[in-house]
BAGU-583320 format. One record per residue (C-alpha): x, y, z; residue in one letter. Coordinates in pm, whole numbers. Layout:
BEGIN
px, py, pz, rest
X, Y, Z, A $
...
***
This chain:
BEGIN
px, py, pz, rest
-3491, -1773, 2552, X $
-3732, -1504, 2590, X $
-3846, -1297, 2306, X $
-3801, -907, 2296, X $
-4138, -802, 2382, X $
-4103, -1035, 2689, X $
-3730, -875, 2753, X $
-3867, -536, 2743, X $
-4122, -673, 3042, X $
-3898, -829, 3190, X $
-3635, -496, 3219, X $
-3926, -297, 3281, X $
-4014, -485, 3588, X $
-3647, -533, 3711, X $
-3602, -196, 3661, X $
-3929, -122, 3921, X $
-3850, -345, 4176, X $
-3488, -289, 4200, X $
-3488, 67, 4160, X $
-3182, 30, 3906, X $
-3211, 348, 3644, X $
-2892, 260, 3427, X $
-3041, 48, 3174, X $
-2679, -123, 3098, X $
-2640, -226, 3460, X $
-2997, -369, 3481, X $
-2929, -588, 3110, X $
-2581, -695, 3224, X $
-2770, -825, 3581, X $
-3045, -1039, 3343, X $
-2811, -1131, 3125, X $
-2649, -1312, 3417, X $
-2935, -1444, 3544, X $
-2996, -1578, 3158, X $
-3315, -1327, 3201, X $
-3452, -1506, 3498, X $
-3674, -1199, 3697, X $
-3646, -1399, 4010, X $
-3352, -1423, 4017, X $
-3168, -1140, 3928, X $
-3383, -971, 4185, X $
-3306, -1234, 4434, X $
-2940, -1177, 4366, X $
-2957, -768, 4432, X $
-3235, -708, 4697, X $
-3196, -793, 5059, X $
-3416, -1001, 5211, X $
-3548, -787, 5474, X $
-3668, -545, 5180, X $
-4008, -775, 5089, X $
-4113, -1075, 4969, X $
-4152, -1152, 4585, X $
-4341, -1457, 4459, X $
-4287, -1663, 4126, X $
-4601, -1732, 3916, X $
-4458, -2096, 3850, X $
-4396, -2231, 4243, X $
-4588, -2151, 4524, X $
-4276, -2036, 4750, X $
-4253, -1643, 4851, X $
-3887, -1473, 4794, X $
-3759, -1199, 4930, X $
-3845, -845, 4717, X $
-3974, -510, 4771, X $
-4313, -467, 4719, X $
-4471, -245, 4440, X $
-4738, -95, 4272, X $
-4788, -259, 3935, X $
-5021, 31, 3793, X $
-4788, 282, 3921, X $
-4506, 210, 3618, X $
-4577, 263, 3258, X $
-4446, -23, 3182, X $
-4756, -289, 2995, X $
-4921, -535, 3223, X $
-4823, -862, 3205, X $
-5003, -1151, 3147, X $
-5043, -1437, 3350, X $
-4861, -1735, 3141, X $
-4537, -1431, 3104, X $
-4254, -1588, 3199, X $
-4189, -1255, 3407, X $
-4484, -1199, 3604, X $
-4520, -1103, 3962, X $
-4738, -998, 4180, X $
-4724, -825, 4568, X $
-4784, -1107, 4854, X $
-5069, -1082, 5029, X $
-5081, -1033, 5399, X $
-5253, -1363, 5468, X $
-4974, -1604, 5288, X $
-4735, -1736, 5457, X $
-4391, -1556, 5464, X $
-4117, -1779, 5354, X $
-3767, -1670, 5502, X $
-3513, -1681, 5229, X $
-3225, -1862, 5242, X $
-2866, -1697, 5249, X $
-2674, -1739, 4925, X $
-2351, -1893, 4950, X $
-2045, -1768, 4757, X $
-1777, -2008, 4644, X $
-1400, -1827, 4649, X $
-1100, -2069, 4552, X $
-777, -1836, 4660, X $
-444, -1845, 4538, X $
-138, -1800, 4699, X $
218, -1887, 4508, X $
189, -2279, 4521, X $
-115, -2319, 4757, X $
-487, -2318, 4638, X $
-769, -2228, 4966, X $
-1130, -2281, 4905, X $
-1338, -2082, 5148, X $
-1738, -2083, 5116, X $
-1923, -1761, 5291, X $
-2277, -1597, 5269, X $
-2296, -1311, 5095, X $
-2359, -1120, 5398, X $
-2017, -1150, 5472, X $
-1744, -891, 5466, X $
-1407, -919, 5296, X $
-1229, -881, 5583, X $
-1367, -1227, 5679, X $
-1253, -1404, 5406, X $
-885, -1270, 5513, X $
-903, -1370, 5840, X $
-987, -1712, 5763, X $
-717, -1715, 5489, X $
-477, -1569, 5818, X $
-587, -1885, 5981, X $
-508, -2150, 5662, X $
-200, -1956, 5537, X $
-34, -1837, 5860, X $
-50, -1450, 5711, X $
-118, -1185, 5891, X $
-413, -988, 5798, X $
-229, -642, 5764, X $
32, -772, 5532, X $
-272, -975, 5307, X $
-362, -769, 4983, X $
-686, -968, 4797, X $
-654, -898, 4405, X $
-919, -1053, 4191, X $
-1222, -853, 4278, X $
-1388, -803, 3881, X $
-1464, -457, 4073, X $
-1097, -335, 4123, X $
-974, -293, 4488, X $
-1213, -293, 4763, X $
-1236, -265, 5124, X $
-1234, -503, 5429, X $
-1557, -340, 5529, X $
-1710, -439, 5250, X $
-2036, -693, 5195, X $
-2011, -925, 4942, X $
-2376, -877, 4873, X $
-2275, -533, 4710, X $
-2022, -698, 4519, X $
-2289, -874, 4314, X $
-2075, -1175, 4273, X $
-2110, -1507, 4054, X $
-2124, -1794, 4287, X $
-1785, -1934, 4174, X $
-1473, -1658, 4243, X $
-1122, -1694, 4191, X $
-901, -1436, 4402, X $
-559, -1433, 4448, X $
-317, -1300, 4758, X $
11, -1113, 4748, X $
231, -1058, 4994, X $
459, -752, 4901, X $
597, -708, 5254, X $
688, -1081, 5307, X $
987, -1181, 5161, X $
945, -1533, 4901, X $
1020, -1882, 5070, X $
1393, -1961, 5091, X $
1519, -2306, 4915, X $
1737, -2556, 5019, X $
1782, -2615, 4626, X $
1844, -2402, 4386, X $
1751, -2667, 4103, X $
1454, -2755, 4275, X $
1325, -2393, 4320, X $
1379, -2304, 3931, X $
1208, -2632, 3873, X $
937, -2486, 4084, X $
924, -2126, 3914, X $
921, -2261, 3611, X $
601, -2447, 3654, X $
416, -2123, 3756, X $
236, -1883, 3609, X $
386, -1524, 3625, X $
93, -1227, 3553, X $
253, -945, 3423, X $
99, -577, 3443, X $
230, -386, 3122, X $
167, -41, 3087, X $
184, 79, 2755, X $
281, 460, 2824, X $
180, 637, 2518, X $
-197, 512, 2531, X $
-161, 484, 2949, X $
-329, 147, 2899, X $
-272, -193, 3112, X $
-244, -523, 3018, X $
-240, -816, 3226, X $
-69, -1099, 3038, X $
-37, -1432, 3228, X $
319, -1646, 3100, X $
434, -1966, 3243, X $
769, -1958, 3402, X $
949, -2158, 3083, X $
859, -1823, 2853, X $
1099, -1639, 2743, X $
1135, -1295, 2779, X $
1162, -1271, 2419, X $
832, -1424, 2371, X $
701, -1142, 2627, X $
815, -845, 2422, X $
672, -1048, 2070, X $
343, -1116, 2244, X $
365, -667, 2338, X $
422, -665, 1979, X $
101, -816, 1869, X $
-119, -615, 2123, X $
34, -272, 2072, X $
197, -268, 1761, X $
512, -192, 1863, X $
793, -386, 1745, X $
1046, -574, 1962, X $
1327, -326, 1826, X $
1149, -2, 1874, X $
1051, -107, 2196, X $
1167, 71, 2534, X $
1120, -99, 2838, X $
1108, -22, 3213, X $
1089, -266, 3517, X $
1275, -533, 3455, X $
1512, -661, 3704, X $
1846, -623, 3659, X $
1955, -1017, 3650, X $
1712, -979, 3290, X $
1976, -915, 3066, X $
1900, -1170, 2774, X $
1562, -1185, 2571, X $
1654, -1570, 2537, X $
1656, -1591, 2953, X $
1312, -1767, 3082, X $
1102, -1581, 3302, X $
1151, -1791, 3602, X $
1556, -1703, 3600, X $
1518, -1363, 3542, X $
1390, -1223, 3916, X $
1068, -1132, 3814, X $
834, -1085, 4135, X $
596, -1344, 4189, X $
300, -1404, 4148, X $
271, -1053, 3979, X $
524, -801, 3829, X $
474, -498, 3650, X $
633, -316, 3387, X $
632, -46, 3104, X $
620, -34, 2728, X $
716, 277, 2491, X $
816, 351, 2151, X $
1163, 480, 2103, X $
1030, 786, 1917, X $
1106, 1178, 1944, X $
998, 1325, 2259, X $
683, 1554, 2061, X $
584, 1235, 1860, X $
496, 1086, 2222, X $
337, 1348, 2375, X $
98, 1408, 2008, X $
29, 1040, 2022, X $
-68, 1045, 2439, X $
-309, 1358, 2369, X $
-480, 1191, 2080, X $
-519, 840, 2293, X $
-605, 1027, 2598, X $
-892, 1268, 2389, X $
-1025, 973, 2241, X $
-1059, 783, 2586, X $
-1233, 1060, 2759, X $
-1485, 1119, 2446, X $
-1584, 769, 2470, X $
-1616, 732, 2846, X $
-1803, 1106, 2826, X $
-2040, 912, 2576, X $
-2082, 613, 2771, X $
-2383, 632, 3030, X $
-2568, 913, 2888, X $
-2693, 719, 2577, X $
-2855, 487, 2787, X $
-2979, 701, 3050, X $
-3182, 944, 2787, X $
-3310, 631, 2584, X $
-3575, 526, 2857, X $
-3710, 912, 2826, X $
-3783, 898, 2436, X $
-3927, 567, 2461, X $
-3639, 372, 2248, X $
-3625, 5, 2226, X $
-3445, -169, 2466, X $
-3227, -380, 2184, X $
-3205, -75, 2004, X $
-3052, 121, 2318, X $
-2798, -186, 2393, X $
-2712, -161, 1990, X $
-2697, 231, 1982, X $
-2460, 233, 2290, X $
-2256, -10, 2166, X $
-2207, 129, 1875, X $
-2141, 461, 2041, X $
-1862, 330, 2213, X $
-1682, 214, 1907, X $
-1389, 368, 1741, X $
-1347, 146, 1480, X $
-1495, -206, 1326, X $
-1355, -551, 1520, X $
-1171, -610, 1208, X $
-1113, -482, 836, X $
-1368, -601, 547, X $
-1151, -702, 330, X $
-735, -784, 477, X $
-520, -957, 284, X $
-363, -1126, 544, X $
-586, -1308, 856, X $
-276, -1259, 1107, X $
-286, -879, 1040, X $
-691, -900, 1066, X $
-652, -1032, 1414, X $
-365, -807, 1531, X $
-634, -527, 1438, X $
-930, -758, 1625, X $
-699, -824, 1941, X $
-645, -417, 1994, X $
-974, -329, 1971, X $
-1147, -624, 2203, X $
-836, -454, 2434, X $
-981, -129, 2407, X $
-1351, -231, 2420, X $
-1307, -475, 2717, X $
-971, -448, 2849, X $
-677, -645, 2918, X $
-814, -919, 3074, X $
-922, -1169, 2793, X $
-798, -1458, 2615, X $
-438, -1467, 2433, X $
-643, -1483, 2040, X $
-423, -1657, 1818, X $
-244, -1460, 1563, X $
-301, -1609, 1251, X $
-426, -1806, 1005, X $
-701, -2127, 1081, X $
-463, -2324, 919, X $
-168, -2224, 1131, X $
-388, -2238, 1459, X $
-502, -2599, 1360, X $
-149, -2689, 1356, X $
-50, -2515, 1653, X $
-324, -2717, 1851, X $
-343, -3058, 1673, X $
-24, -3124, 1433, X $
204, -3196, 1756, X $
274, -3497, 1959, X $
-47, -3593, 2167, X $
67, -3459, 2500, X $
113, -3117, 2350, X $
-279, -3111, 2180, X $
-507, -2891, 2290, X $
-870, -2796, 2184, X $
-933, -2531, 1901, X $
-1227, -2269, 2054, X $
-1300, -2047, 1810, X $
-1453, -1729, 1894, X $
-1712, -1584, 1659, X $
-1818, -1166, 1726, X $
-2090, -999, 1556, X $
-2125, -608, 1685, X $
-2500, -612, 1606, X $
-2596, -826, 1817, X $
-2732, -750, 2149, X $
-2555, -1003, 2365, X $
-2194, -895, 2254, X $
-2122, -670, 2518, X $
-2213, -865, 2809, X $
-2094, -1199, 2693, X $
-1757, -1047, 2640, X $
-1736, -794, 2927, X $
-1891, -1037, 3214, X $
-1820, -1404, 3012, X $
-1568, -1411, 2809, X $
-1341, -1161, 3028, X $
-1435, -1337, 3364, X $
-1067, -1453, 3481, X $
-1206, -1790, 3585, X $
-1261, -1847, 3182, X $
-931, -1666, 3086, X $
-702, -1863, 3240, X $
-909, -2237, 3201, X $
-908, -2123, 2821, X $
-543, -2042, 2763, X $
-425, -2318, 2956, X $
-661, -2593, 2749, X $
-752, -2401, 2465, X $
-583, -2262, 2123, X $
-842, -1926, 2075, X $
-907, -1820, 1748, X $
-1134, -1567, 1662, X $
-1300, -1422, 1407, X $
-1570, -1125, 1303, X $
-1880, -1192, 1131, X $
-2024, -825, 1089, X $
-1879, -758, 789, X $
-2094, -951, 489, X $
-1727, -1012, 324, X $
-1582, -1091, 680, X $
-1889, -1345, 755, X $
-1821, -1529, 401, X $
-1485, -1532, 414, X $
-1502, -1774, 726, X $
-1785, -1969, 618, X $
-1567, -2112, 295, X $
-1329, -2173, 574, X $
-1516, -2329, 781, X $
-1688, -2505, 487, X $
-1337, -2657, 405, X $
-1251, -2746, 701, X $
-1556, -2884, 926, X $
-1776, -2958, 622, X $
-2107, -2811, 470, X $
-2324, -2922, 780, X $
-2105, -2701, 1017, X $
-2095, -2379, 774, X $
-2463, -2422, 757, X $
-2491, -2450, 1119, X $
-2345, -2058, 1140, X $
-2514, -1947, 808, X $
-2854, -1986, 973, X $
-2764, -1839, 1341, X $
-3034, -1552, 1384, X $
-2832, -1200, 1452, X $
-2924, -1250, 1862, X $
-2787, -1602, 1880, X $
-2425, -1429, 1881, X $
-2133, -1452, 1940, X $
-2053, -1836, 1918, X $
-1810, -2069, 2060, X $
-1722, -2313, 1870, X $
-1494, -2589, 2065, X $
-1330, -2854, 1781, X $
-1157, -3150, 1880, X $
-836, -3240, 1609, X $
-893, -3619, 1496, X $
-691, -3856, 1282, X $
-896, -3826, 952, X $
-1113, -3483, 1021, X $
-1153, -3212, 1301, X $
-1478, -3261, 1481, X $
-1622, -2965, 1621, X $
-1789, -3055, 1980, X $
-2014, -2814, 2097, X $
-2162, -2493, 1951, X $
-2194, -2218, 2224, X $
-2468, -1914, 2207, X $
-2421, -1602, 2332, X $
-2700, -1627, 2584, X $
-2513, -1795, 2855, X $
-2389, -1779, 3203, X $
-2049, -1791, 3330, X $
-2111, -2127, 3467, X $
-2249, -2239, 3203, X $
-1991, -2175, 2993, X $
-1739, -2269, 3207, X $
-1898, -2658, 3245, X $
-1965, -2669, 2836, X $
-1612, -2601, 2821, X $
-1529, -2855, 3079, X $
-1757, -3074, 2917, X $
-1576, -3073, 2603, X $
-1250, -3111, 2755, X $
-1338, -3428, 2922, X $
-1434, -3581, 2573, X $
-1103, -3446, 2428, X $
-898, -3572, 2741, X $
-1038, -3907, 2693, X $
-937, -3917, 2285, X $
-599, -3774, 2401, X $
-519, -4058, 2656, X $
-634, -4270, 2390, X $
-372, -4083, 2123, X $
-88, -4083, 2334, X $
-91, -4478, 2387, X $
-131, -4485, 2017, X $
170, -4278, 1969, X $
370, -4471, 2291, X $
291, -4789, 2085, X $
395, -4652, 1780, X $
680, -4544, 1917, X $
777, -4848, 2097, X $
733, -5028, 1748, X $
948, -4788, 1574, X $
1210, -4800, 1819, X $
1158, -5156, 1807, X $
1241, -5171, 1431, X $
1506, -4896, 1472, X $
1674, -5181, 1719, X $
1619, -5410, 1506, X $
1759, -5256, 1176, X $
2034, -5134, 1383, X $
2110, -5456, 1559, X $
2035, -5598, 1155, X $
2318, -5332, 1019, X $
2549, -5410, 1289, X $
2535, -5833, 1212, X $
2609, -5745, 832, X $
2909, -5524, 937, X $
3038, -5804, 1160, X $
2971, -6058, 899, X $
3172, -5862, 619, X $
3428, -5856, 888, X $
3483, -6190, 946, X $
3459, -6260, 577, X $
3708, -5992, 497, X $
3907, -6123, 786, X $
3866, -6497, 629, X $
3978, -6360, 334, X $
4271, -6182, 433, X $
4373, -6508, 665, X $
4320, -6731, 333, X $
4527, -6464, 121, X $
4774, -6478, 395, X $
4802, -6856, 456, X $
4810, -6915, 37, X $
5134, -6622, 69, X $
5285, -6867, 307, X $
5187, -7172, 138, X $
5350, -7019, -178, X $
5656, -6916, 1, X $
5710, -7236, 169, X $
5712, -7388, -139, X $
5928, -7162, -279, X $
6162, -7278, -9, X $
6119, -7640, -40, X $
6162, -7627, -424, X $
6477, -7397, -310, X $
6578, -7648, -78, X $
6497, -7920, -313, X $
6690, -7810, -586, X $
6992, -7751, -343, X $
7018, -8071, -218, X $
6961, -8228, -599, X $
7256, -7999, -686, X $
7444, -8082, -375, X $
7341, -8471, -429, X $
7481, -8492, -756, X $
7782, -8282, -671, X $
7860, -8558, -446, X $
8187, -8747, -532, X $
8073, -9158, -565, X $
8114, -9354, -236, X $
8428, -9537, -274, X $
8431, -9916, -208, X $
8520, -10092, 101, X $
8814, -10219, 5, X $
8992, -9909, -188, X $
9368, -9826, -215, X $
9295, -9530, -52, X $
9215, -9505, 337, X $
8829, -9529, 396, X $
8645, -9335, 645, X $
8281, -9534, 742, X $
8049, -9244, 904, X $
7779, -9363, 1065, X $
7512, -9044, 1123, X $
7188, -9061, 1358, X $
6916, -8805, 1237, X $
6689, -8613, 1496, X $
6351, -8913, 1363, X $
6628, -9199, 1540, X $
6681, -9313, 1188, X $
7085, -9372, 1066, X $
7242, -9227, 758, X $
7571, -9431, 646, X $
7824, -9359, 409, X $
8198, -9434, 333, X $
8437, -9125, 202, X $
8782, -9108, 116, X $
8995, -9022, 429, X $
9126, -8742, 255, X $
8795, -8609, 160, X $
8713, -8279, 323, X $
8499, -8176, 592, X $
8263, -8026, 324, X $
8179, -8321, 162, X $
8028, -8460, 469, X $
7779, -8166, 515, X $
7722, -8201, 149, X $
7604, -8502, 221, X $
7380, -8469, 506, X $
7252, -8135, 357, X $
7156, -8361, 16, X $
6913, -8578, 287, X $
6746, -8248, 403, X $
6965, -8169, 681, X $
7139, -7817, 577, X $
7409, -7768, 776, X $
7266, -7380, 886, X $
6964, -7588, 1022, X $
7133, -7839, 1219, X $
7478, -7930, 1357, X $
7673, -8231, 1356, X $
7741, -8340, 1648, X $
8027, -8655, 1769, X $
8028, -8833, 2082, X $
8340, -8924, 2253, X $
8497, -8682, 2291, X $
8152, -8469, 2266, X $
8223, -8160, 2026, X $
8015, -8002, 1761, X $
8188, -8086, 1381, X $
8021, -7772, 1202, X $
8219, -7543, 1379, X $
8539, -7717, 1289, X $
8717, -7632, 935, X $
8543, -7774, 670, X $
8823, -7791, 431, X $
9003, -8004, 690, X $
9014, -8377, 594, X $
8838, -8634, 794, X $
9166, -8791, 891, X $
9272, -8448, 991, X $
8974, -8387, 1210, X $
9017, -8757, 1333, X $
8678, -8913, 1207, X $
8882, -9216, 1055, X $
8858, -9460, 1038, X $
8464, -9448, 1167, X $
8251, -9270, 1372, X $
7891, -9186, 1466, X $
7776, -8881, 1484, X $
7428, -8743, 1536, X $
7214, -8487, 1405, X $
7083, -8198, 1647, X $
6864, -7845, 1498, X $
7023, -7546, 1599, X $
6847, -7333, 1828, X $
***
């Protein structure tokens, strides 16, 4: 990194060859070129203007030749990192080579990389994009120039352009693709990535806020909060489409125009509190612009230092400190720092994180493993002299936007204030340890701001990379990609952690519910056991019931019994002869004149109740329990014998 005596040299120098007066433009040029004199001049002078020649190489480059007496700049010396010197006639003229410009173009789901010299126009790049998308030139409009809007004519040389560009092309006159699915074309919306253009109407200020398509528009008008202050109640929108009529609707269902929409923001307030509030915003806007070049134009007359000019301007330009020395509350510390990076370097920067560390950390670690990101946290310091180019031209590139907020929770913080600067380092001290808060204690004024990129681990957060603010855009960009390669590796690695641990609990979950539902089946059966045992021991109780009923019966009915008279008797003798349903024969004489009763008395007293089973004779067949019982057996003609036979009733 060159010192500032070799800085003021090397601006000096650039300043002479290029013929650039504006001292801000000239820094912001180095500063991209990480103060390389080559070249930065290589990357503004045409070729045909001269040839310049590096002290270190031997090869000629393109550069107009000068005078080195004829600026009062010192002379520098021969090891300087930014010495030159005119080429003599007699070397060898070494044509430079063209510089080639990367540009990766969007268009709704289609990505075009097209690779040109910078001697190209614009209107080149749109007719090959005519050729790749099937557009038409005349209804192509190409938005990402960091310039604004700018014409087909023009060369991309005066563009001064990084080698990597991202651009973008919409199509207002084309109507969007039909689908054959509805589903599938929400799908589609809501995996893309609406930019909308809000203009806050008191302040007339943009801001370009990229959402995904799954946002809400609720989350829209909360994110509006944070930036201007207005709350989701008092605010009073125009431009949203009609089909929008519910904050809890995503932004892919609600008709916005894609890829870009715009709308407007006010406060519902009284008409003469709007208008005060516009003149203020707009008075203070055109003092600071007013202010803006002619601090550094004048400094070169009175012989300031360079630093001191960068420092002076900047400070010029400010309204108010990054954030307040002493808040109470981080999240309101960085609603305060998010307006007034807005107002310093517009609307196109990263989405800060509104909060506390803590609540950031668990915003980008504390979640399942596909949901982690990385934690970059953004440290500013207003005195130092690389803060306004490594936030206007780095940090605000759109390249580095939109990598950061879709890989990165950002967190920032300000380190100008001495109460500011130790409140983070006992944070950072608690958090990343005494090695890391050292690390920033000891970072010289200049080396600002930092990035630092930490990676969320199981046990500690580990803080990957520490990025200076003397950088390029591609540098940063691969440091960041750098980083995210480590962290996609330990997330790959934490996600088949967390599938196995998942599989295991689900495992167990099977298990204990597979475990839960064998105990209820087994108190089932045992209750059902029971029951059946309960039951069968009922029956077994009532069937003995019934047999010592029946029992007792027939002893009663047995001992009723009048005694079998004799074979030879005075009286007529009736011998009955009865077969029972086992084949077995019951015989017994009665009186003749003894009723029909006593003979079912009988054969009930040898377990054959006459309910149960019927009596049955043979010849002629008839069935005896339906006859009379207090008939006689003479009467009912079984005298002087007969065999009958037992049958159960049906």
């Amino acid at each position: 990194m060159a010192s500032n005596m070799d800085r003021e040299i090397i601006l000096a120098d650039f300043q002479a060859c290029t013929g650039i007066e504006n001292i801000d433009e000239a820094i912001t040029l180095l500063e991209q070129n990480n103060w390389d004199l080559v070249a930065a001049i290589n990357g503004v002078i045409p070729q045909e203007n001269g040839i310049l020649q590096s002290e270190y190489g031997g090869e000629t480059i393109p550069g107009p030749a000068f005078d080195p007496a004829s600026h009062s700049a010192p002379a520098p010396t021969p090891s300087s990192s930014s010495a030159f010197r005119p080429v003599l006639p007699s070397r060898q003229i070494v044509e430079r080579q063209p510089r080639m410009l990367d540009f990766r173009v969007e268009y709704r789901d289609r990505n075009v990389d097209v690779v040109l010299e910078d001697s190209c126009t614009v209107g080149e790049i749109k007719h090959i994009l005519e050729n790749e998308l099937q557009i038409p030139v005349s209804k192509m409009v190409l938005k990402g120039w960091k310039t604004g809007d700018v014409e087909d004519s023009t060369v991309l040389k005066s563009l001064h352009l990084p080698k990597n560009n991202s651009l973008y092309v919409l199509t207002p006159d084309l109507p969007p693709p039909s689908s054959s699915s509805h589903a599938g074309a929400l799908q589609e919306s809501l995996n893309q990535n609406f930019m909308l253009i809000i203009t806050h109407r008191e302040v007339q200020r943009e801001y370009n806020l990229n959402f995904s398509g799954s946002s809400t528009i609720q989350e829209v008008k909360r994110n509006v909060y944070d930036l201007t202050s207005i709350p989701v109640r008092h605010q009073l929108w125009e431009g949203w489409p009609p089909s929008a009529t519910d904050d809890s609707m995503c932004l892919a269902e609600s008709g916005l125009s894609y890829p870009c929409h715009r709308l407007s923001v006010g406060r519902r307030s009284s008409p003469a509190q709007t208008r005060e509030q516009s003149e203020e915003q707009s008075t203070d806007v055109h003092m600071v612009s007013d202010s803006d070049g002619d601090d550094f134009e004048d400094a070169s007359e009175f012989g300031v230092d360079d630093g001191e000019v960068f420092g002076m301007a900047s400070s010029a330009l400010r309204k108010s400190p990054m954030m307040p020395e002493n808040a109470e509350n981080e999240g309101d510390a960085l609603l305060q720092f998010t307006a007034e990076f807005s107002s310093r370097y517009g609307d196109c920067h990263p989405v800060f994180f509104i909060g506390s560390l803590e609540a950031a950390f668990q915003e980008a670690f504390y979640v399942k493993a596909r949901d982690r990101k990385l934690l970059a946290i953004y440290l500013h310091h207003d005195e130092s002299v690389l803060t306004n180019v490594f936030c206007s031209q780095m940090l605000c590139a759109e390249s580095i936007v939109s990598y950061l907020s879709q890989n990165f929770i950002t967190w920032a913080w300000d380190l100008t204030k001495d109460a500011n600067r130790a409140r983070f380092l006992t944070m950072c001290n608690r958090h990343f340890g005494s090695v890391v808060a050292q690390t920033v204690r000891t970072q010289k004024t200049d080396h600002f701001p930092l990035f630092l990129i930490i990676m969320g681990k199981r046990s500690s957060n580990e803080v990957l990379n520490v990025i200076q603010g003397n950088t390029t855009v591609d540098e940063l960009m691969m440091r960041l990609m750098a980083a995210m390669e480590i962290f996609s590796a330990q997330q790959q690695e934490d996600i088949k952690d967390e599938d196995e641990r998942e599989a295991r609990e689900n495992v167990k979950r099977e298990q204990d519910e597979a475990y839960r539902l064998s105990l209820e089946a087994d108190r089932a059966k045992r209750e059902a056991h029971e029951r059946e045992m309960a039951e069968q021991f009922r029956l077994e109780q009532i069937r003995k019931e019934q047999e010592e009923e029946r029992e007792a019966i027939r002893l009663s009915l047995e001992q009723a019994l009048p005694p079998e008279p004799k074979e030879e008797n005075a009286e007529p003798v009736s011998k009955l002869r009865i077969r029972t349903p086992s084949g077995e024969f019951l015989e017994r004489r009665f009186l003749a004149s003894n009723k029909l009763q006593i003979v079912f008395d009988f054969v009930a007293s040898k377990g054959f109740p006459w309910d149960e089973f019927k009596l049955l004779s043979t010849f002629p067949r008839r069935d005896v329990t339906q006859l009379d019982p207090n008939k006689s057996l003479l009467e009912v003609k079984l005298f002087p014998q007969e065999t009958l036979f037992l049958e159960a009733k049906e």
